[in-house]
C-alpha positions, 0 to 999 in steps of 0.5 A, a space after each residue: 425288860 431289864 434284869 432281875 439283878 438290875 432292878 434290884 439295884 436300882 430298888 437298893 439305891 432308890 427305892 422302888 417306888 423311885 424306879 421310874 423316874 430313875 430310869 427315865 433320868 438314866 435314859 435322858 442322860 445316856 441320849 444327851 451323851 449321844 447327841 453330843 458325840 454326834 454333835 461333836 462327829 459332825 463339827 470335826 469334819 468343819 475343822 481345816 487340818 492343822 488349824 486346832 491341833 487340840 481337834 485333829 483327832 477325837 482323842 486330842 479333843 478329849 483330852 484338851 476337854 479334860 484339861 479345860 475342865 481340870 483348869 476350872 476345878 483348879 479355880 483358874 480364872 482363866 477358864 470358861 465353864 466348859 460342860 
């Protein structure tokens, strides 16, 4: 069940013969976004202390992403793509 105000949103900026397929791409994203933070929760732990500071926390990890990924944006050949 999904709210009136929800629907009528989606129906606003899709369409409503588009609703299903939206949803279904909503949901695709939202679970790839949980396999990757459980990925990441089970990588963290392989990690010794100390050995990537950009790793010790889940925080620091972030934001070493973050700065990756502003890096490439920036156009530093340096930097591998980073999704």
């Amino acid at each position: 069940m999904l709210s009136r105000d929800l629907l009528q949103e989606i129906d606003s900026r899709v369409g409503q013969r588009k609703r299903s397929e939206f949803i279904q791409e909503a949901i695709e994203e939202k679970l790839g976004r949980l396999r990757r933070v459980e990925a990441f929760e089970r990588v963290v732990g392989l990690v010794a202390d100390g050995d990537v500071p950009e790793w010790e926390t889940r925080e620091s990890t972030a934001e070493w992403l973050r700065a990756l990924r502003q890096d490439r944006e920036d156009g530093n050949p340096d930097v591998a793509a980073i999704s």
